[in-house]
Structure formats: structure tokens, C-alpha cells
N, CA, C and O atoms as a GROMACS GRO file, in nm:
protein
  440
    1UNK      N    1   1.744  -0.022   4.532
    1UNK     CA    2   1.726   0.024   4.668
    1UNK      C    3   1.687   0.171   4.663
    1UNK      O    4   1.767   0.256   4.625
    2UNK      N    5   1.591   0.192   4.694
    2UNK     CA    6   1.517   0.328   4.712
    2UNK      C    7   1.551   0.432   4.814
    2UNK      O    8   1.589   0.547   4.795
    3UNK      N    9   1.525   0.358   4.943
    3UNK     CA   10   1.519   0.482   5.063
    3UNK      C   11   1.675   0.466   5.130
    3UNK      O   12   1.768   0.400   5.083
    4UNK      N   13   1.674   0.533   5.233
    4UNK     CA   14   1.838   0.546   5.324
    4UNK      C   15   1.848   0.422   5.381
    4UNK      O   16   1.934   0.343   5.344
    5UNK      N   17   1.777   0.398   5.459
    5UNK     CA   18   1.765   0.271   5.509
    5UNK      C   19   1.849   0.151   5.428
    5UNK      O   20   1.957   0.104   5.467
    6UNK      N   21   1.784   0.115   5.321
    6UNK     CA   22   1.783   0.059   5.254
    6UNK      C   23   1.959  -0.010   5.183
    6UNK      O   24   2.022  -0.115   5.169
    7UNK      N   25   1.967   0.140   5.159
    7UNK     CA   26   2.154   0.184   5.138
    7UNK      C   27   2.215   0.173   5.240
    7UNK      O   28   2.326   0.122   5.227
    8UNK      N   29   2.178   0.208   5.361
    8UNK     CA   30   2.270   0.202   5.464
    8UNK      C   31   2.295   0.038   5.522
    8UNK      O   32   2.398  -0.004   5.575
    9UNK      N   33   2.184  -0.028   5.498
    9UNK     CA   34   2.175  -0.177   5.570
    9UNK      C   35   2.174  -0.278   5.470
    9UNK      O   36   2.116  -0.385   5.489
   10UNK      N   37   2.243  -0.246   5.348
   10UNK     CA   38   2.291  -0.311   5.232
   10UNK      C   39   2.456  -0.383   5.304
   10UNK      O   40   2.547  -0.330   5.367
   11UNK      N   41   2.428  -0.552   5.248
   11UNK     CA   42   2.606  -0.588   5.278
   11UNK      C   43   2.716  -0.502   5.196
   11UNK      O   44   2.707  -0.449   5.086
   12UNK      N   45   2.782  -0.505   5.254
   12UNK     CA   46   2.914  -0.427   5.249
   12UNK      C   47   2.974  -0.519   5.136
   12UNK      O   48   2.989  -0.641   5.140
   13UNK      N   49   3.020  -0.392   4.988
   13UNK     CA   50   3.092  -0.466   4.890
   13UNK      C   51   3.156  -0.331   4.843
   13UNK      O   52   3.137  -0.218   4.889
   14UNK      N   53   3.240  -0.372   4.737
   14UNK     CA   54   3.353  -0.272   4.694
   14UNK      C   55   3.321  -0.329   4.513
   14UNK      O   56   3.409  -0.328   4.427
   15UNK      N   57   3.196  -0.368   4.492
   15UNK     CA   58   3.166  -0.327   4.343
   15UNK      C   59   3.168  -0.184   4.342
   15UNK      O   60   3.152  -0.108   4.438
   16UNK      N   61   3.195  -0.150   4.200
   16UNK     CA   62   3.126  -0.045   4.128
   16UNK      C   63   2.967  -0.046   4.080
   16UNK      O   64   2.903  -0.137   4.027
   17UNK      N   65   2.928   0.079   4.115
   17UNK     CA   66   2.817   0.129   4.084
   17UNK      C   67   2.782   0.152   3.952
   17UNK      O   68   2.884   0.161   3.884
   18UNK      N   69   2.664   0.169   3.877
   18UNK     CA   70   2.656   0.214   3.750
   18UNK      C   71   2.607   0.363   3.743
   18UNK      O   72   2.595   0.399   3.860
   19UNK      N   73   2.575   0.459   3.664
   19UNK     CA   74   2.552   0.586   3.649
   19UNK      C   75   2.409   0.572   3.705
   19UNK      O   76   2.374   0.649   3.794
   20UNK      N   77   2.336   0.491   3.667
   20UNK     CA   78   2.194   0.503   3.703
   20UNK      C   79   2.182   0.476   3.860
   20UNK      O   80   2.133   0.564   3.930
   21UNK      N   81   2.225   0.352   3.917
   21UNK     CA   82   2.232   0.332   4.054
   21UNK      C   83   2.305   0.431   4.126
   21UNK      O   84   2.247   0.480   4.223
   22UNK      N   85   2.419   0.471   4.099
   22UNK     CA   86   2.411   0.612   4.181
   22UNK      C   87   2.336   0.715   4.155
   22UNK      O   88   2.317   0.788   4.252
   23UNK      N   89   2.293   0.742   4.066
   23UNK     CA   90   2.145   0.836   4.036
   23UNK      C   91   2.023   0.806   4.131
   23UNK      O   92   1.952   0.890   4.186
   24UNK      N   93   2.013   0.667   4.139
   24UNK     CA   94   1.904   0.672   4.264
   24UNK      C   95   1.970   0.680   4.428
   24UNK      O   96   1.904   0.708   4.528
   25UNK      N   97   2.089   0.655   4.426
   25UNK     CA   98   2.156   0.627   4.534
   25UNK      C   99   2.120   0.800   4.609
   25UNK      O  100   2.069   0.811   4.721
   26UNK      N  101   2.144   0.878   4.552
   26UNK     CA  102   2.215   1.042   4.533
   26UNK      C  103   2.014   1.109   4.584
   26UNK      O  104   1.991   1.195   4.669
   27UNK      N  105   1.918   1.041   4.507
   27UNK     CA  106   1.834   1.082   4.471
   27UNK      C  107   1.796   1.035   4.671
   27UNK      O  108   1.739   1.126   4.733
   28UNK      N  109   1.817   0.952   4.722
   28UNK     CA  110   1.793   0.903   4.830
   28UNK      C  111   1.864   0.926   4.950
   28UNK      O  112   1.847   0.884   5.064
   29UNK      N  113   1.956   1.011   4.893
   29UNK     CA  114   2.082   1.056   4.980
   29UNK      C  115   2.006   1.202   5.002
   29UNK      O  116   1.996   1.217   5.124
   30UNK      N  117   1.953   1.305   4.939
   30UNK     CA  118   1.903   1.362   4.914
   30UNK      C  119   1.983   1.522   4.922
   30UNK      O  120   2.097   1.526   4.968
   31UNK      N  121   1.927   1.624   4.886
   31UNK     CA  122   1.998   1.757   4.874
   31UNK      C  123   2.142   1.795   4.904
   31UNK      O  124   2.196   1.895   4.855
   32UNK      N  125   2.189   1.725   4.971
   32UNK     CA  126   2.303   1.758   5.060
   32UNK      C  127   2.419   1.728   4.969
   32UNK      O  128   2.524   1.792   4.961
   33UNK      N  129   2.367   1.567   4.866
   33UNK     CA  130   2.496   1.483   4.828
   33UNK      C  131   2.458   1.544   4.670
   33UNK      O  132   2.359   1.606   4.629
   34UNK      N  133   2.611   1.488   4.591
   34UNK     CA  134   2.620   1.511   4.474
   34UNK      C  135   2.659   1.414   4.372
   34UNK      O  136   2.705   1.319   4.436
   35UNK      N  137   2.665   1.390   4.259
   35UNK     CA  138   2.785   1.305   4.192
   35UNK      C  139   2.885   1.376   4.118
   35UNK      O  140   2.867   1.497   4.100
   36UNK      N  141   2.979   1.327   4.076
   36UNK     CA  142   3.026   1.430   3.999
   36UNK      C  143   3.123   1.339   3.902
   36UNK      O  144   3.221   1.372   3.835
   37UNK      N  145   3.077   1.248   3.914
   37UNK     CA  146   3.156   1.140   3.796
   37UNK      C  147   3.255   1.025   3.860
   37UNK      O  148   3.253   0.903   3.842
   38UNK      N  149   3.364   1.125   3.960
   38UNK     CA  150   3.443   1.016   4.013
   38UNK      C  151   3.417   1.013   4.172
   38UNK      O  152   3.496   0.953   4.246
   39UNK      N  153   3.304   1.078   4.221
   39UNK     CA  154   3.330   1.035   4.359
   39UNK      C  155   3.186   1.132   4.407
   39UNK      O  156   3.145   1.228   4.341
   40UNK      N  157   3.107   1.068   4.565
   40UNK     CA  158   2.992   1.169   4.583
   40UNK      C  159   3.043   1.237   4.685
   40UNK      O  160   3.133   1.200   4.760
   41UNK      N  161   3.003   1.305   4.686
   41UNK     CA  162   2.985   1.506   4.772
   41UNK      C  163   2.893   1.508   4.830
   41UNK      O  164   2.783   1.468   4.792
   42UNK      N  165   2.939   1.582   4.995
   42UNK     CA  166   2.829   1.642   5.100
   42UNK      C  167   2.884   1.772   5.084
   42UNK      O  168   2.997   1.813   5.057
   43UNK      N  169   2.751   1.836   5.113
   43UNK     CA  170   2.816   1.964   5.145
   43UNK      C  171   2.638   2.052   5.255
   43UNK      O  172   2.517   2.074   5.248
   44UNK      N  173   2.789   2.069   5.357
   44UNK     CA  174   2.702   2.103   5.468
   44UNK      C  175   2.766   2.260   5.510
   44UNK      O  176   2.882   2.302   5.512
   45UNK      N  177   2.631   2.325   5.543
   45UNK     CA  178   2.672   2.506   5.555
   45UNK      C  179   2.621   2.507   5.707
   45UNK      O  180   2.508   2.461   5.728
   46UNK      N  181   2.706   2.563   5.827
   46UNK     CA  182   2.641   2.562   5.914
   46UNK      C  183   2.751   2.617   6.014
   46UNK      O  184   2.866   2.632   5.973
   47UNK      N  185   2.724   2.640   6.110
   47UNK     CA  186   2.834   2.666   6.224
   47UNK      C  187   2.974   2.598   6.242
   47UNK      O  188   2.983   2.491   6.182
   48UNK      N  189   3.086   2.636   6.313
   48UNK     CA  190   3.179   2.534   6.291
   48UNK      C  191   3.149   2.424   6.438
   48UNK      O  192   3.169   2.302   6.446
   49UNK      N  193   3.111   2.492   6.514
   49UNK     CA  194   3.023   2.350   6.651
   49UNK      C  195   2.977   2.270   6.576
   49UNK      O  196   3.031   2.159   6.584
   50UNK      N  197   2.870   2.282   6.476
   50UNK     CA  198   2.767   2.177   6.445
   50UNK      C  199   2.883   2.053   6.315
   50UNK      O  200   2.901   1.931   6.318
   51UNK      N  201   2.940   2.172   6.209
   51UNK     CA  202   3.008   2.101   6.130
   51UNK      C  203   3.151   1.986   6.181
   51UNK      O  204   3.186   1.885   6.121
   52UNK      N  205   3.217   2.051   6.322
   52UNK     CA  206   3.254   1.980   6.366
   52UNK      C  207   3.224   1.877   6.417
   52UNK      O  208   3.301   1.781   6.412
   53UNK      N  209   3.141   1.874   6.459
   53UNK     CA  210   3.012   1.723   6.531
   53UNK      C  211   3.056   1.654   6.410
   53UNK      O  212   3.131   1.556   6.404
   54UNK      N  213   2.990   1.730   6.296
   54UNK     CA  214   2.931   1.649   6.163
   54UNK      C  215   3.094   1.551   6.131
   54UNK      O  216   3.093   1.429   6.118
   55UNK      N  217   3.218   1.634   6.124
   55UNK     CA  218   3.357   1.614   6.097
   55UNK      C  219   3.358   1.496   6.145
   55UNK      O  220   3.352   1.401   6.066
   56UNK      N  221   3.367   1.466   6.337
   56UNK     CA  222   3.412   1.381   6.409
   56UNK      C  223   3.335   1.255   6.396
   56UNK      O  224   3.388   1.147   6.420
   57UNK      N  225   3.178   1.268   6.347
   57UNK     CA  226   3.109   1.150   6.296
   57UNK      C  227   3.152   1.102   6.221
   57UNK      O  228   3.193   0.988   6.243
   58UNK      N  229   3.166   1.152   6.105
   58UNK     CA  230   3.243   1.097   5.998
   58UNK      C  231   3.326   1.050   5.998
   58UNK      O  232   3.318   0.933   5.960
   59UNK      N  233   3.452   1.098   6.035
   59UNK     CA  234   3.547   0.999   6.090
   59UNK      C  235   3.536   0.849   6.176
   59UNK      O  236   3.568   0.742   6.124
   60UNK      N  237   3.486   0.861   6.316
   60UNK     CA  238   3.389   0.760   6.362
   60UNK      C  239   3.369   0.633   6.277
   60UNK      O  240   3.440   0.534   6.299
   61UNK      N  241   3.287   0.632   6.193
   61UNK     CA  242   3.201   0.608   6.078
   61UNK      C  243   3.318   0.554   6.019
   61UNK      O  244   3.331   0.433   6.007
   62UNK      N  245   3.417   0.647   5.975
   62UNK     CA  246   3.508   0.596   5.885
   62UNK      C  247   3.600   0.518   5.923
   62UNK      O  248   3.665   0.462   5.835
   63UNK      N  249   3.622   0.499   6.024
   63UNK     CA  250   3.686   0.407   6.106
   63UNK      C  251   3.641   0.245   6.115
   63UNK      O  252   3.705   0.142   6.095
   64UNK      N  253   3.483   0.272   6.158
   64UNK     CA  254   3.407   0.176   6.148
   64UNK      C  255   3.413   0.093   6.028
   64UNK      O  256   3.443  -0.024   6.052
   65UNK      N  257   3.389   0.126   5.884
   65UNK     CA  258   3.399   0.119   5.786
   65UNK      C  259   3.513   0.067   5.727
   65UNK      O  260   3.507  -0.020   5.640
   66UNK      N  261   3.628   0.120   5.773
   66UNK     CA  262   3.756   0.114   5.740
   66UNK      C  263   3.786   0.167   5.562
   66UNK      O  264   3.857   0.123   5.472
   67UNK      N  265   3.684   0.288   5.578
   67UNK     CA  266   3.707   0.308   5.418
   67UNK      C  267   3.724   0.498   5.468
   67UNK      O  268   3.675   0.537   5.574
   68UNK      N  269   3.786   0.578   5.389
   68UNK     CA  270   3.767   0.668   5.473
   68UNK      C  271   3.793   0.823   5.353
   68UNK      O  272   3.874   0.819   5.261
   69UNK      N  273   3.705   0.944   5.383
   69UNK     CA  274   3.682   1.041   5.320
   69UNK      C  275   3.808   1.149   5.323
   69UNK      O  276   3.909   1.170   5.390
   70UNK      N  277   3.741   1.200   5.214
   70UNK     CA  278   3.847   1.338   5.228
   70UNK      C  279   3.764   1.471   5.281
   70UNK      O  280   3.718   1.544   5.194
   71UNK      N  281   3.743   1.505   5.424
   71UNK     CA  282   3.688   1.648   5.453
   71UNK      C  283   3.737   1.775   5.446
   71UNK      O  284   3.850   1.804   5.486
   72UNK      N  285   3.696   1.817   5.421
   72UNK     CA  286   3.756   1.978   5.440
   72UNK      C  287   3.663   2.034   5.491
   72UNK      O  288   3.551   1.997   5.454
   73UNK      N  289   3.677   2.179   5.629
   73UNK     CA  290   3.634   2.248   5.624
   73UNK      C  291   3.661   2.374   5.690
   73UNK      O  292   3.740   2.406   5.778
   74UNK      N  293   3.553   2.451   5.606
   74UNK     CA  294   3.567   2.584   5.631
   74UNK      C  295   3.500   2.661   5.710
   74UNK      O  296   3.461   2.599   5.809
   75UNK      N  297   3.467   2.779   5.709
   75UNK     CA  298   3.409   2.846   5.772
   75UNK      C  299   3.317   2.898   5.658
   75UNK      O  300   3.373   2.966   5.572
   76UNK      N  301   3.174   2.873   5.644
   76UNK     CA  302   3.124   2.821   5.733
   76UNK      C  303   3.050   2.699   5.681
   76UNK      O  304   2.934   2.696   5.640
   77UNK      N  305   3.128   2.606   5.688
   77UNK     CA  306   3.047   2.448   5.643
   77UNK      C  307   3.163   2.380   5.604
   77UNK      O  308   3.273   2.431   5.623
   78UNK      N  309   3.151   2.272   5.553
   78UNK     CA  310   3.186   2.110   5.564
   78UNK      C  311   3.190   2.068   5.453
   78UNK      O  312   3.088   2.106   5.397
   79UNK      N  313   3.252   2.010   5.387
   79UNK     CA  314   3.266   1.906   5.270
   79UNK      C  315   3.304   1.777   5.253
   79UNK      O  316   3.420   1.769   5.292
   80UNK      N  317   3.260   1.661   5.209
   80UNK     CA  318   3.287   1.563   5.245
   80UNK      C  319   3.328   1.497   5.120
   80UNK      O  320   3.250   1.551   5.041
   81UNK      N  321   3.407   1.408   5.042
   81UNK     CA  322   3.404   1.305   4.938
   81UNK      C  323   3.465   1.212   4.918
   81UNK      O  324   3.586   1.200   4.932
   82UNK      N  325   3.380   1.124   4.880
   82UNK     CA  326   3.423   0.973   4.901
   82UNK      C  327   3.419   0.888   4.794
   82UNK      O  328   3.303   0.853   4.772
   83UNK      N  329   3.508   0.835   4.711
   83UNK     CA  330   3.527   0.700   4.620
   83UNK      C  331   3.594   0.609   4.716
   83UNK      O  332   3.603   0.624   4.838
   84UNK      N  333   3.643   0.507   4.639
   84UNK     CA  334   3.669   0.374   4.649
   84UNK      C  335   3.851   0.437   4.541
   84UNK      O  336   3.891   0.446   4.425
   85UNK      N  337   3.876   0.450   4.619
   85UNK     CA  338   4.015   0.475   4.511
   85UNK      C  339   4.063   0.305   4.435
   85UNK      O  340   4.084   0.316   4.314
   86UNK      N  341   4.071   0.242   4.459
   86UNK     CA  342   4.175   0.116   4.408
   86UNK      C  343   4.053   0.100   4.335
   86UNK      O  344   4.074   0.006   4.260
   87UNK      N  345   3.933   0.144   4.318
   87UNK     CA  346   3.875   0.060   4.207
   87UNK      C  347   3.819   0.219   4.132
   87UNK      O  348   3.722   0.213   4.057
   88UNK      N  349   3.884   0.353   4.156
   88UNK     CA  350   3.854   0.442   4.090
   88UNK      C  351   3.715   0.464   4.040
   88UNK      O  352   3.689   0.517   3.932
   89UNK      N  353   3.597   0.405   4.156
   89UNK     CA  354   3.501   0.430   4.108
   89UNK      C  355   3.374   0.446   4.258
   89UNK      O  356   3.381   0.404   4.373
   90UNK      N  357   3.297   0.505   4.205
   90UNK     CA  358   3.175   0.490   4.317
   90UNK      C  359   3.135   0.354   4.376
   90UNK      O  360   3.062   0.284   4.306
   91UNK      N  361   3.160   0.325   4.451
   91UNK     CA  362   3.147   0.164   4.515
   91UNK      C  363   2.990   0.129   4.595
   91UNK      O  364   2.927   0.232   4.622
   92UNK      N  365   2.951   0.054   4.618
   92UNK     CA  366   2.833  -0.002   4.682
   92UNK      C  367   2.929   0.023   4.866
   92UNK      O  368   2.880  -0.043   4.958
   93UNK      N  369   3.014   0.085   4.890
   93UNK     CA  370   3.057   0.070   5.013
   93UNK      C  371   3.061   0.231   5.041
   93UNK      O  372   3.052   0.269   5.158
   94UNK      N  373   3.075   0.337   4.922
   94UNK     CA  374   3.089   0.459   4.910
   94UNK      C  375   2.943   0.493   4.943
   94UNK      O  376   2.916   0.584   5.021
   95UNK      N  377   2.870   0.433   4.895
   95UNK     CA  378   2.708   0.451   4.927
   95UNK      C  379   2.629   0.447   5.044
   95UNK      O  380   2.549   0.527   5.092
   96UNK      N  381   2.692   0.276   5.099
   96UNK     CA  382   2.694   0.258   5.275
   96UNK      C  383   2.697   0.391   5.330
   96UNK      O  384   2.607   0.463   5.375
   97UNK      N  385   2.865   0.412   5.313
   97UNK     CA  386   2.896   0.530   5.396
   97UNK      C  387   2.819   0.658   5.417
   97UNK      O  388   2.773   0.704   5.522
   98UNK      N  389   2.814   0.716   5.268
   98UNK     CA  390   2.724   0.856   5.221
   98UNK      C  391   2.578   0.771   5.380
   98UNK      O  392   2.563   0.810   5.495
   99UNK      N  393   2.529   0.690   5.329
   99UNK     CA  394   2.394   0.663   5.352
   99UNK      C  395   2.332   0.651   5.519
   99UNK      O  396   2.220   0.671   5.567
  100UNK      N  397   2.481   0.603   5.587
  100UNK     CA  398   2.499   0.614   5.726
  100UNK      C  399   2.532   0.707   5.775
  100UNK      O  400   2.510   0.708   5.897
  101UNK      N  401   2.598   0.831   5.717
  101UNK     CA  402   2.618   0.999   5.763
  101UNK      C  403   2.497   1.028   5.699
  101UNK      O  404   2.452   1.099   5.789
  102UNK      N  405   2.422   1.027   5.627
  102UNK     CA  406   2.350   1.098   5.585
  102UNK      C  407   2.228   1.021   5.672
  102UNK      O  408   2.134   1.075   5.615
  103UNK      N  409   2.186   0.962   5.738
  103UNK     CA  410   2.088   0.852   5.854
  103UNK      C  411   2.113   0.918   6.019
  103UNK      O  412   2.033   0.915   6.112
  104UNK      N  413   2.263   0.979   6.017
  104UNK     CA  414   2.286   0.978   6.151
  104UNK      C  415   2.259   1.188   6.134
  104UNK      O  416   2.190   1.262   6.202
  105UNK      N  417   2.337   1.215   6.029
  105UNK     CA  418   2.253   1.364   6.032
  105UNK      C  419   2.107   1.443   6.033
  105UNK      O  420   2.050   1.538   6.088
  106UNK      N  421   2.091   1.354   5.949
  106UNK     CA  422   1.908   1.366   5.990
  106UNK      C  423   1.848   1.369   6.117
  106UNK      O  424   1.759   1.448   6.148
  107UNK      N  425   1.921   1.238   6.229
  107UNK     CA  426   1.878   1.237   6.370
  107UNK      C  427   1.921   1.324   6.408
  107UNK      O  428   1.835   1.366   6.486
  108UNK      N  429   2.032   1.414   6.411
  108UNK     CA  430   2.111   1.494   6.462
  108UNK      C  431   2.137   1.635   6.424
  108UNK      O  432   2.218   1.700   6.489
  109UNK      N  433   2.073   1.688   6.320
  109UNK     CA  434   2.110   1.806   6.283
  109UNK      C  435   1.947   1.878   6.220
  109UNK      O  436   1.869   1.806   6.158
  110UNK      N  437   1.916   2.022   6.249
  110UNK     CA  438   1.781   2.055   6.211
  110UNK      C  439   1.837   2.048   6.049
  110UNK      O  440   1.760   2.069   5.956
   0.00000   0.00000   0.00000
């Protein structure tokens, strides 16, 4: 799966990912996200109005999902990261998620 779309409107599973598929996952997620071995990273710099928007989506989202992130933020920006804890790994559901904040920020944020 190549584009956001793609990731975001994928069925919902709680496999693990391999190094390479989150490599394209990340690559499609684009600038914002990261990997870092056990889990992917947003990281958003911006006002605390806008980052809060960004906060309360996420949550939203995570609700929806019923899978849910660890945010922090600061002044001035946002951090987001998300595994699949019980399976200690990047999940095909961790990706969803990244892929649907990262779909709804694009509409929503310059």
C-alpha cells in the first residue's frame, strides 16, 4: 500500500508489521511521522489553538478506533506515539491510525 488513502481504508488488524512495510507506511505518512523501532511518531510544531485541535482529533479518532496514543504537549507543538502494546509491535491498526490523523491534518492544517 503506497498512498494515505490506501493505509487509512485498509481492514482493521492487529498483525505486526515488518521493517520494510513500515518503511513504506512512514514514507506515505510523510515528514511529520517517524519510526523508531518500537512505535511511530508525529511531531507537530505549531500554536497551542492549532495543536490542541490536532490533540482533541486524535483522541476522537482514538476512541473511534478503540486503540489509543500517548500525546504530549508542549509549547510549542505536539507529539504523538502509537504501538500496539500487547503485541509490542507496530501493528497494521497503528498505521490505520497514524494514516487517518495524518488524512484529517492535511484537510485541516496549512
Amino acid at each position: 500500500m503506497n498512498t494515505l488513502d490506501e493505509l487509512a481504508d485498509q481492514p482493521i488488524k492487529r498483525s505486526p508489521m515488518s521493517s520494510s512495510q513500515i518503511a513504506l507506511a512512514v514514507e506515505a505518512l510523510g515528514t511529520r511521522w517517524t519510526h523508531d523501532g518500537s512505535e511511530l511518531k508525529l511531531t507537530f510544531a505549531g500554536p497551542m489553538t492549532r495543536t490542541g485541535k490536532i490533540a482533541a482529533h486524535a483522541g476522537a479518532l482514538a476512541d473511534e478506533l478503540d486503540h489509543h496514543p500517548t500525546i504530549t504537549m508542549t509549547y510549542p507543538g505536539l507529539t504523538l506515539a502509537i504501538n500496539t502494546h500487547d503485541k509490542a509491535a507496530v501493528t497494521v491498526l497503528d498505521v490505520i491510525y497514524a494514516a487517518r490523523l495524518e488524512r484529517w491534518l492535511r484537510n485541516e492544517t496549512p
